[in-house]
N, C-alpha and C positions, 0 to 999 in steps of 0.2 A: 560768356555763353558757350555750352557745347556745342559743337559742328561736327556734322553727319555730314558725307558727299557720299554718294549712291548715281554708280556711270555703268551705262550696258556695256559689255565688252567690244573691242573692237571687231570688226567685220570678221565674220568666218568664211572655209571654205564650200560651208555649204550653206551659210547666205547667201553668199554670191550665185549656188548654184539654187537659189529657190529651194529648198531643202527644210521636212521638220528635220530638225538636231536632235531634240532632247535629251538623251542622257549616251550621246556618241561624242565622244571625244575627239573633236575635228580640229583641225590648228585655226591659227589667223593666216587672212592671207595678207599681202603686201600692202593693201588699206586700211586691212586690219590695224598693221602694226601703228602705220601713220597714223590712225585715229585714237591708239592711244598713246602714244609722243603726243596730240594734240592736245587729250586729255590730261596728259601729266602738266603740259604747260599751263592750262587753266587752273591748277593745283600752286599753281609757285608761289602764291599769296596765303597758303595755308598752310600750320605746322600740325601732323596729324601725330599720331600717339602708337594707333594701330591699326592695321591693314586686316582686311578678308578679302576672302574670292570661295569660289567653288572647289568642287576638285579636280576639275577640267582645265586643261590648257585655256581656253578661250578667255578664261576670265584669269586664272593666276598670271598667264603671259598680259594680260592686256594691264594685271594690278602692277607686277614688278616691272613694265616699260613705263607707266605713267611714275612710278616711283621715282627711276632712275633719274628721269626725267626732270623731277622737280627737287631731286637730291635728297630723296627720303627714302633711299632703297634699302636705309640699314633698321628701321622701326619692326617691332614686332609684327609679322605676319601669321595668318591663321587661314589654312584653308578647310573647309568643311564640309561634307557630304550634304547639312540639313539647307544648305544655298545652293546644291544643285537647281539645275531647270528643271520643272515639269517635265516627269512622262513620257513620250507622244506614243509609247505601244506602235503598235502596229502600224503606224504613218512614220517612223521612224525611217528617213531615205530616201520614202517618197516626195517627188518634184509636189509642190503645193496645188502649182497651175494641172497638172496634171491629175492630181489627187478632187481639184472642184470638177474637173470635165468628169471624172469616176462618181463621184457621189453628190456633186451637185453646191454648187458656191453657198446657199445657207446651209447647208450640214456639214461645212467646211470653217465657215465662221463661225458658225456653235461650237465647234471642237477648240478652233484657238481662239477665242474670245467671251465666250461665256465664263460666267462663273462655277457651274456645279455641272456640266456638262462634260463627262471627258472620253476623249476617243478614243476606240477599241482596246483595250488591254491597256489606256496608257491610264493618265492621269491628270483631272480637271485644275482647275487654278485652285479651288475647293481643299483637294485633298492637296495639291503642293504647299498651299497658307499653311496646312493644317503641323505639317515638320517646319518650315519656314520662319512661320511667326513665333515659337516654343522657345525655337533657338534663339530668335533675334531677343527674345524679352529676359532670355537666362544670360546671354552670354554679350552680347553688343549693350541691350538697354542701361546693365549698371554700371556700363563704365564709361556711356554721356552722360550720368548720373551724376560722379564723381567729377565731371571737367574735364573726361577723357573726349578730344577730338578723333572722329575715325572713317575710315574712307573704303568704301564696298565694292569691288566692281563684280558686279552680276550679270545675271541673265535677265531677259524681259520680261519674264514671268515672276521672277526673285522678287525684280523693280517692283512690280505691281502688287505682290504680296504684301512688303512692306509699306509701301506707298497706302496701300488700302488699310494696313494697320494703324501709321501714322496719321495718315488724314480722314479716319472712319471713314471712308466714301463706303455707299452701297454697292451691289453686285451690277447692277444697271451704270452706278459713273463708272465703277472699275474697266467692266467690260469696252467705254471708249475707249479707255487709254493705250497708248502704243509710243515707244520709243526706240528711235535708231538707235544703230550704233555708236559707240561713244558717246550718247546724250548721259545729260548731269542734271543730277536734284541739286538742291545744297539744302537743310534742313539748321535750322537753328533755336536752340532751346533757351529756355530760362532756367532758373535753379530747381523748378519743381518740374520739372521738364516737361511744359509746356511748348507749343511751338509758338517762338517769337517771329519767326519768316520761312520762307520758300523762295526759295531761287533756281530758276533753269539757268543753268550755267553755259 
């Protein structure tokens, strides 16, 4: 059976400071790192084929420490522009908690947690599916096809793009979902590449 793992990057330095990110290139910080060493150790039961991330530190550092980690740092790696994070335009920097006291906690949760909703100048979950899932059906889909094992570390928006592709959820379940850092899918296919399981790792 092919195996998918899809793990949000480890902790950044503007998670920690309550921060949108989106498409700024901030490092991990010292959590960070740990959470993905923790991530890679969760990995030591699996032999993967090939690696992605974005093209942001947050997720390449947090895919080649879980690699290391689990002794698979020398597989083919691919990082891509079409798995960056969502957006955020003009919230880009802004404190969050600060950003709800500005415009108010539901026009704040409609920005990051709707589906077709996106905030000022940025970009909705909608239009980030919309390069996200292209890619993943050209470039990732045919090679769990083939019996290619492969292991994603993204962003939370990435997560949920695919998430929402693989598991058809609607725009209403999407919108619940939310995952820390360094949390894990595990996905498992059959030959037709059906999904035989789901696992939070």
């Amino acid at each position: 059976m092919p195996q998918l793992v899809i793990f949000r990057h480890g902790q950044s330095v503007w998670n920690l400071e309550n921060r949108f990110t989106g498409w700024v290139d901030v490092e991990l910080t010292d959590k960070g790192i740990q959470e993905a060493k923790e991530a890679g150790k969760k990995l030591n039961n699996f032999k993967f084929d090939y690696g992605y991330a974005s093209e942001f530190r947050r997720t390449k550092e947090s895919l080649m420490i879980a690699l290391k980690e689990c002794c698979q740092e020398n597989i083919p790696v691919v990082f891509s522009r079409e798995l960056n994070e969502r957006r955020y335009g003009d919230l880009q920097g802004l404190n969050k908690s600060e950003t709800a006291e500005k415009y108010g906690t539901e026009q704040v949760r409609l920005w990051r947690r709707s589906y077709d909703v996106a905030p000022p100048n940025g970009e909705s979950l909608k239009d980030a599916a919309s390069r996200i899932i292209p890619y993943f059906e050209k470039e990732i889909k045919p090679k769990l096809s083939i019996g290619k094992n492969i292991v994603i570390s993204a962003h939370g928006n990435t997560m949920r793009s695919i998430i929402m592709f693989l598991e058809n959820l609607s725009p209403g379940q999407i919108s619940q979902l939310e995952f820390s850092t360094g949390e894990m899918r595990l996905y498992e296919f059959d030959n037709n590449m059906s999904i035989k399981n789901i696992t939070n790792l």
